[in-house]
C-alpha positions as CSV (number, residue, x, y, z in Angstrom):
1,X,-1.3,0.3,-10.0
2,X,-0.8,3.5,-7.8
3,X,2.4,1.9,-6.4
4,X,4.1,1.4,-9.6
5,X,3.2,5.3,-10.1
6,X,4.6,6.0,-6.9
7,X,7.9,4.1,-7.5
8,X,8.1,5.6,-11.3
9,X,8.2,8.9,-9.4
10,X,10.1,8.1,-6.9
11,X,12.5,7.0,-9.6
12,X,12.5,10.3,-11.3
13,X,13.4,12.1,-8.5
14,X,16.4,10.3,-7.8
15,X,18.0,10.9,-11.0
16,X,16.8,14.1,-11.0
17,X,18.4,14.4,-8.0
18,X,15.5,16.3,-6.5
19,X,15.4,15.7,-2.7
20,X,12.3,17.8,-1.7
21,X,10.4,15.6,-4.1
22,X,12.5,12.2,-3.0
23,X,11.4,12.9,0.9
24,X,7.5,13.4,-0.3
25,X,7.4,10.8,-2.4
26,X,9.1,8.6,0.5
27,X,5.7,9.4,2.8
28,X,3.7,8.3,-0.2
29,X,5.7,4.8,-0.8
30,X,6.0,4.4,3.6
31,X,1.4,4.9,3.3
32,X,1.8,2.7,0.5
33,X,3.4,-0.3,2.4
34,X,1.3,0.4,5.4
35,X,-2.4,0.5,3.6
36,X,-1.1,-2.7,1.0
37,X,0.2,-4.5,4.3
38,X,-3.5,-3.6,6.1
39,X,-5.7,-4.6,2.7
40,X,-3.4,-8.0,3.0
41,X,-4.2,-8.8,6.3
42,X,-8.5,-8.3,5.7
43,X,-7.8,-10.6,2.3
44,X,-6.1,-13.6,4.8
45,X,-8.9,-12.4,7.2
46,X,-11.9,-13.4,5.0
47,X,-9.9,-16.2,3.3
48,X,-9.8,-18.2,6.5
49,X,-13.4,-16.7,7.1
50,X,-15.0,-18.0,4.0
51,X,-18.4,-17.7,3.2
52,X,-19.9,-18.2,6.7
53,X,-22.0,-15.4,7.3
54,X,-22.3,-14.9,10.9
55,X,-18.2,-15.0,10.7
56,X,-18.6,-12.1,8.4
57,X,-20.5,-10.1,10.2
58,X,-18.6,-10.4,13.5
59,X,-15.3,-9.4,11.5
């Protein structure tokens, strides 16, 4: 998963005590959070949706 990558990195940074990379790399994991937390919120979306079309197509 790309946020496992992320975090990996992230990791690396930090005990390579590399701050240019560590800020970066901290925009990356903050878009992360924000696109997972959006992709969530369409998955509860068509959960409570179900398979109604018409419900579909107005989301």
């Amino acid at each position: 998963m790309i946020t496992d990558r992320i975090n990996a990195l992230y990791e690396r940074a930090l005990t390579e005590k590399d701050l240019p990379l560590q800020i970066v790399l901290q925009w990356f994991i903050n878009e992360q959070v924000e696109e997972e937390s959006q992709v969530m919120e369409i998955i509860d979306r068509l959960k409570l949706i179900g398979s109604d079309g018409p419900s579909i197509y107005l989301f």
